[in-house]
N, C-alpha and C positions, 0 to 999 in steps of 0.2 A: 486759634491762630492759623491764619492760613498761609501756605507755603507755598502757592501754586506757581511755576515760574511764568507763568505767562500774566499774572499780575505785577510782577518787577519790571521794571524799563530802567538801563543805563542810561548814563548822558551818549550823547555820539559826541566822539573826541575826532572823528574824521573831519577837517576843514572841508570848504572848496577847491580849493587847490589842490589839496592830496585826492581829492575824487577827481577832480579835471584830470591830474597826472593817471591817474590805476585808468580811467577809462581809453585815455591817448594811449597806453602802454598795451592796454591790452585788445583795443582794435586792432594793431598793427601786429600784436603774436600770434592773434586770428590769420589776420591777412598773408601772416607770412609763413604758417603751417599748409593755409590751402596751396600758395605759391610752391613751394616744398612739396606737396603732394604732386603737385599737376608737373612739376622739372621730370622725374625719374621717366614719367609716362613720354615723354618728348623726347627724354633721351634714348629711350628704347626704341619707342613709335618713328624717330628717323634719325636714326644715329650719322648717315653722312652729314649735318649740319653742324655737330657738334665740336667744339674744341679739342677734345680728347676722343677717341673712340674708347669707349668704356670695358668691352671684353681686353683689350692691349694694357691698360691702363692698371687691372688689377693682377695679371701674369705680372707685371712688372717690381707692381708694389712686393708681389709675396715672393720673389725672386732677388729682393734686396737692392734695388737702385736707387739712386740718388735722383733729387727733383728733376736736374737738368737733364739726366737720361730721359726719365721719365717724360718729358714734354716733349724730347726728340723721337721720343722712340713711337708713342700714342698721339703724335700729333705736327706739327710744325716747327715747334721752340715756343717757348714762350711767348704770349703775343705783346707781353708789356701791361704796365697798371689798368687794372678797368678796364681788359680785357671782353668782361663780359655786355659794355656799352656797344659795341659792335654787331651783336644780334642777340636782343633779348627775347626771341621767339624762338632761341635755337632752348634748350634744355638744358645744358650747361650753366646758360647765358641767365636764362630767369630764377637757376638757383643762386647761382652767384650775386645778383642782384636780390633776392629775397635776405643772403646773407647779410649783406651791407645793411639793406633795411632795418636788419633783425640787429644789427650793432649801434643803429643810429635811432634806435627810438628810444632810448633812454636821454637823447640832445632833443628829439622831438617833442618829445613829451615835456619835457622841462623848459622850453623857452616859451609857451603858452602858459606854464605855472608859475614861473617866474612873474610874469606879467601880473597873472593873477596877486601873487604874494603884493607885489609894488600897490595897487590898487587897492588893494586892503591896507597899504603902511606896514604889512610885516618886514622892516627892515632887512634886519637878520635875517629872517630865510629866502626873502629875493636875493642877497648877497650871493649865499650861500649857494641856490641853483645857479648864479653867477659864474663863481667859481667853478661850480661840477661842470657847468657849458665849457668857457674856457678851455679846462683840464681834457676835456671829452674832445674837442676840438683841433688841439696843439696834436692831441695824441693822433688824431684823425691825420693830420697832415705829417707825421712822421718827426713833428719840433721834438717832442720829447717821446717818450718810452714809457 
Protein backbone atom coordinates (compact mmCIF):
# COMPACT_ATOMS: atom_id res chain seq x y z
CA UNK A 1 0.00 0.00 0.00
CA UNK A 2 1.36 3.14 -0.66
CA UNK A 3 0.90 6.31 1.26
CA UNK A 4 2.84 8.76 -0.62
CA UNK A 5 0.94 12.16 -0.30
CA UNK A 6 1.85 13.27 -3.48
CA UNK A 7 -0.08 10.54 -5.21
CA UNK A 8 -3.52 11.88 -3.66
CA UNK A 9 -5.05 14.91 -5.33
CA UNK A 10 -8.28 16.67 -3.68
CA UNK A 11 -11.11 17.93 -5.73
CA UNK A 12 -10.46 21.89 -5.92
CA UNK A 13 -13.64 23.16 -4.25
CA UNK A 14 -12.36 26.99 -5.22
CA UNK A 15 -14.85 28.29 -7.87
CA UNK A 16 -13.87 31.03 -10.37
CA UNK A 17 -15.26 33.49 -8.71
CA UNK A 18 -13.90 32.98 -5.34
CA UNK A 19 -10.30 32.97 -7.31
CA UNK A 20 -11.37 36.19 -9.44
CA UNK A 21 -12.25 37.67 -5.73
CA UNK A 22 -8.72 36.37 -3.55
CA UNK A 23 -6.91 37.72 -6.62
CA UNK A 24 -8.71 41.50 -6.83
CA UNK A 25 -8.21 41.45 -3.00
CA UNK A 26 -5.12 40.74 -2.87
CA UNK A 27 -3.46 42.92 -5.71
CA UNK A 28 -4.88 45.86 -4.04
CA UNK A 29 -3.38 44.65 -0.22
CA UNK A 30 -0.17 44.53 -2.26
CA UNK A 31 -0.69 47.77 -3.71
CA UNK A 32 -1.85 49.30 -0.70
CA UNK A 33 1.22 48.00 1.72
CA UNK A 34 3.68 49.62 -0.89
CA UNK A 35 1.49 52.85 -0.83
CA UNK A 36 1.77 52.72 3.09
CA UNK A 37 5.39 52.17 2.84
CA UNK A 38 6.26 55.02 0.54
CA UNK A 39 3.49 57.75 2.85
CA UNK A 40 5.80 57.77 6.11
CA UNK A 41 8.99 58.40 3.61
CA UNK A 42 6.98 61.75 2.35
CA UNK A 43 5.92 62.64 5.34
CA UNK A 44 9.35 62.85 6.84
CA UNK A 45 11.13 63.69 3.40
CA UNK A 46 8.86 67.19 3.37
CA UNK A 47 6.88 67.54 6.01
CA UNK A 48 5.75 71.41 5.10
CA UNK A 49 3.31 69.66 2.69
CA UNK A 50 1.60 67.75 4.99
CA UNK A 51 -1.78 68.12 6.78
CA UNK A 52 -0.59 67.57 10.19
CA UNK A 53 3.05 68.18 10.97
CA UNK A 54 3.92 64.86 12.53
CA UNK A 55 6.47 65.83 15.50
CA UNK A 56 3.24 68.40 16.98
CA UNK A 57 0.87 65.68 16.27
CA UNK A 58 2.16 62.99 18.63
CA UNK A 59 3.18 65.58 21.75
CA UNK A 60 -0.32 66.08 21.59
CA UNK A 61 -1.88 62.68 21.25
CA UNK A 62 0.47 61.57 24.45
CA UNK A 63 -0.45 64.82 26.21
CA UNK A 64 -4.15 63.79 26.21
CA UNK A 65 -6.25 66.14 23.57
CA UNK A 66 -9.12 65.71 21.87
CA UNK A 67 -9.33 65.53 18.00
CA UNK A 68 -10.32 69.14 17.45
CA UNK A 69 -7.40 70.34 19.52
CA UNK A 70 -5.35 68.22 17.84
CA UNK A 71 -6.07 69.43 14.21
CA UNK A 72 -5.88 73.15 15.56
CA UNK A 73 -2.98 72.72 17.33
CA UNK A 74 -0.70 70.45 14.36
CA UNK A 75 -2.33 71.90 11.62
CA UNK A 76 -5.30 74.24 10.29
CA UNK A 77 -8.62 72.57 11.65
CA UNK A 78 -9.92 70.16 9.93
CA UNK A 79 -10.02 70.43 6.38
CA UNK A 80 -13.44 68.47 5.99
CA UNK A 81 -14.22 64.92 4.27
CA UNK A 82 -11.72 63.56 1.74
CA UNK A 83 -9.43 65.76 2.90
CA UNK A 84 -6.86 63.85 1.55
CA UNK A 85 -8.20 64.41 -2.29
CA UNK A 86 -6.50 67.86 -2.27
CA UNK A 87 -2.79 66.56 -2.45
CA UNK A 88 -2.26 63.09 -2.92
CA UNK A 89 1.54 63.65 -3.29
CA UNK A 90 1.66 65.29 -0.12
CA UNK A 91 2.37 61.98 2.60
CA UNK A 92 -0.57 62.31 4.61
CA UNK A 93 -2.49 62.59 1.52
CA UNK A 94 -1.44 59.19 -0.11
CA UNK A 95 -1.84 57.42 3.23
CA UNK A 96 -5.08 58.53 3.59
CA UNK A 97 -5.98 57.60 0.34
CA UNK A 98 -4.31 54.11 0.43
CA UNK A 99 -6.68 53.86 3.60
CA UNK A 100 -9.91 54.20 1.85
CA UNK A 101 -8.50 51.89 -0.95
CA UNK A 102 -7.72 49.47 1.69
CA UNK A 103 -11.59 49.71 2.90
CA UNK A 104 -13.03 49.46 -0.53
CA UNK A 105 -11.48 46.47 -1.94
CA UNK A 106 -13.67 44.24 -0.34
CA UNK A 107 -16.79 46.46 -2.73
CA UNK A 108 -14.06 45.97 -5.57
CA UNK A 109 -13.44 42.96 -5.42
CA UNK A 110 -16.99 41.88 -5.24
CA UNK A 111 -18.76 43.69 -8.00
CA UNK A 112 -16.55 41.74 -10.72
CA UNK A 113 -17.48 38.42 -8.75
CA UNK A 114 -20.66 39.17 -8.58
CA UNK A 115 -20.83 39.32 -12.19
CA UNK A 116 -18.96 36.42 -12.52
CA UNK A 117 -21.45 34.31 -10.01
CA UNK A 118 -24.67 35.93 -12.50
CA UNK A 119 -22.82 34.35 -15.69
CA UNK A 120 -22.40 31.10 -14.16
CA UNK A 121 -26.48 31.18 -12.89
CA UNK A 122 -25.23 30.90 -9.35
CA UNK A 123 -28.33 32.84 -8.13
CA UNK A 124 -27.81 32.75 -4.61
CA UNK A 125 -24.40 33.95 -4.25
CA UNK A 126 -24.65 36.89 -6.96
CA UNK A 127 -27.60 37.81 -4.54
CA UNK A 128 -25.65 37.48 -1.89
CA UNK A 129 -22.31 39.71 -3.10
CA UNK A 130 -25.46 41.94 -4.03
CA UNK A 131 -26.35 42.41 -0.77
CA UNK A 132 -22.66 42.74 0.85
CA UNK A 133 -22.28 45.60 -2.16
CA UNK A 134 -25.23 47.30 -1.07
CA UNK A 135 -24.42 46.97 2.88
CA UNK A 136 -20.59 48.11 2.02
CA UNK A 137 -21.95 50.99 0.20
CA UNK A 138 -24.86 52.50 2.46
CA UNK A 139 -22.15 52.11 5.14
CA UNK A 140 -19.64 54.01 2.80
CA UNK A 141 -21.97 56.96 2.63
CA UNK A 142 -22.77 57.25 6.10
CA UNK A 143 -26.94 55.87 5.38
CA UNK A 144 -26.36 53.32 8.07
CA UNK A 145 -23.65 52.25 10.66
Amino acid sequence: MNTDASDTKSPSVTTAAQSLYGRIVHAITITIALICMAGPVLVLYRPGENFLRPGIVFSLLWEGHDVKSIWEGAGAGFPGPHFYLQSLISGDGLIQFAIVLGCSAALIGLVPTMVCYFRGKDYLYAGLCLVICLLIGLSMTDIIL
